[in-house]
C-alpha positions in Angstrom: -47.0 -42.5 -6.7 -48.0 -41.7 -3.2 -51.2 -40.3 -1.8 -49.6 -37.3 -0.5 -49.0 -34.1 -2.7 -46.3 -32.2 -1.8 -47.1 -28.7 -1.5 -45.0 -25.8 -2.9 -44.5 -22.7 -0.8 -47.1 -20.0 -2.1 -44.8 -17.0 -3.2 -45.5 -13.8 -3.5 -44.4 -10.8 -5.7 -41.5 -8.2 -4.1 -43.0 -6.1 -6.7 -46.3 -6.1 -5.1 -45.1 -5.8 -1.5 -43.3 -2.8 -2.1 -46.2 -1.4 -3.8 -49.1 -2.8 -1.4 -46.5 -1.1 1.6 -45.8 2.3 -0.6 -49.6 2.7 -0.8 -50.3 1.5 2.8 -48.5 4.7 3.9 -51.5 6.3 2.4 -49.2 9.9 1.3 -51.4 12.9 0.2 -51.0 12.7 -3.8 -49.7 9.1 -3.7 -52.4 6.3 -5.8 -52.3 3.5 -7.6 -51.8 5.3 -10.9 -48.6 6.7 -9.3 -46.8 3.7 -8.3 -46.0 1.1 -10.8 -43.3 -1.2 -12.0 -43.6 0.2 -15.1 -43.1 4.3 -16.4 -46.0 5.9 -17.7 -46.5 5.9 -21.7 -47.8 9.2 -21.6 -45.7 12.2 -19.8 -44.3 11.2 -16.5 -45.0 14.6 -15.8 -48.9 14.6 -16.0 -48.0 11.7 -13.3 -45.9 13.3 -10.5 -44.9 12.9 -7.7 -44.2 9.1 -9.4 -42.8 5.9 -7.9 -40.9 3.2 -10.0 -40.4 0.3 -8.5 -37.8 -2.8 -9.7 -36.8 -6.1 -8.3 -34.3 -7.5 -9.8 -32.3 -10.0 -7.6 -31.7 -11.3 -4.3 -32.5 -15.1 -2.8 -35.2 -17.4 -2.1 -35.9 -20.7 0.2 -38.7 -22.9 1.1 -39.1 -20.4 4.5 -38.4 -16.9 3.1 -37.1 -14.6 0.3 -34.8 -12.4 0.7 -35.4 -9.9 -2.6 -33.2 -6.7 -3.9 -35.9 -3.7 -5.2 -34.9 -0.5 -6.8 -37.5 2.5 -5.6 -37.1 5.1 -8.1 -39.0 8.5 -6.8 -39.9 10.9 -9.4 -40.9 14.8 -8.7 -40.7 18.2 -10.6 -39.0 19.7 -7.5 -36.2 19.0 -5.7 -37.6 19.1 -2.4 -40.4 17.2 -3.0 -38.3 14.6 -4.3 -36.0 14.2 -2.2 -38.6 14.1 1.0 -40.9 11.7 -0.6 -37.9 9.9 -0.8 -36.6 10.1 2.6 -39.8 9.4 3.9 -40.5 5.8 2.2 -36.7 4.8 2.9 -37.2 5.8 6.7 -40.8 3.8 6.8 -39.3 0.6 5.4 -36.1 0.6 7.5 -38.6 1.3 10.6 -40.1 -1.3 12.4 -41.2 -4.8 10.7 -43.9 -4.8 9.0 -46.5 -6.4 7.3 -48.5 -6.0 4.2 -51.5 -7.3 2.6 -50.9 -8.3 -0.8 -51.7 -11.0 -3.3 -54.4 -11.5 -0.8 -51.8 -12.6 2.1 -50.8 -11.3 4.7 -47.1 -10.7 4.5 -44.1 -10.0 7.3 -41.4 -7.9 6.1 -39.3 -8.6 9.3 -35.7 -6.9 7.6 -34.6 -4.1 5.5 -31.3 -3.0 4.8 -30.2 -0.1 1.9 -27.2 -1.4 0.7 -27.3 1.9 -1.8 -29.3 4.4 0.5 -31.5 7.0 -1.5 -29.6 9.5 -3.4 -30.4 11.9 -6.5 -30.1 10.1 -9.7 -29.7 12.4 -12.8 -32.7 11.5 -14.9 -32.8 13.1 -18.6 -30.5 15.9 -19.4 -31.9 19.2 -19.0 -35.3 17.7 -17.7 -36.7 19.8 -14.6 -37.9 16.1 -13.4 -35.9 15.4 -10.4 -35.0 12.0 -9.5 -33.9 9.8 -6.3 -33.5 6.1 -6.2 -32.3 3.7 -3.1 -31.6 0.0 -3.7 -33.5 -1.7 -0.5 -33.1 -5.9 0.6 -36.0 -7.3 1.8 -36.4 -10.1 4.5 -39.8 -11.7 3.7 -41.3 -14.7 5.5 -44.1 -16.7 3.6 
């Protein structure tokens, strides 16, 4: 066995970078307890405005991942919805970025919507309002 260890890249969470950057945009109304990967047990109501957040795909290397996240935006109007919405979608395909999270510092250098936000129906006869966008990240480690 040789003396030297070969390191593994340190990875990080899209999970967490979307919410660390969600967060950073520091929206009136917007905390911790509204942004989550997982819904609310009690009423997602008592919780609005709400953001879900999903990864579930995309590809990794030694340099980089490059992860697929569903952002799920929750409100009881349609308006607010749909312009909290707008206004996370238009941050992340903004400039690159870079976010503290994990305790790293992160570069975000990409973003594309392949599935660009759009109102979701979310339970029949709910006055919830819903939009999701499906977003792929380019993140450097």
């Amino acid at each position: 066995m040789s003396d030297l260890a070969y390191t593994f890249p340190v990875t990080v969470d899209p999970n967490d970078v979307m919410i660390d950057f969600i967060l950073g945009l520091e929206i009136p109304g917007l905390t911790a307890a509204n942004v989550s990967i997982d819904l609310p047990e009690t009423s997602l109501m008592d919780r609005l405005p709400y953001v879900l957040v999903g990864h579930w795909g995309g590809e990794s290397d030694r340099f980089g991942m490059r992860p697929d996240v569903d952002l799920s935006v929750f409100d009881n109007r349609y308006p607010k919805a749909r312009d909290l919405a707008r206004l996370i979608e238009a941050r992340l395909l903004g400039y690159p970025f870079r976010v503290s999270s994990g305790g790293r510092s992160v570069l975000v250098d990409k973003v594309e919507a392949p599935v660009p936000t759009v109102e979701v129906e979310w339970q029949k006869d709910s006055t919830i309002r819903r939009f999701q966008g499906t977003y792929s990240l380019s993140i450097r480690r």
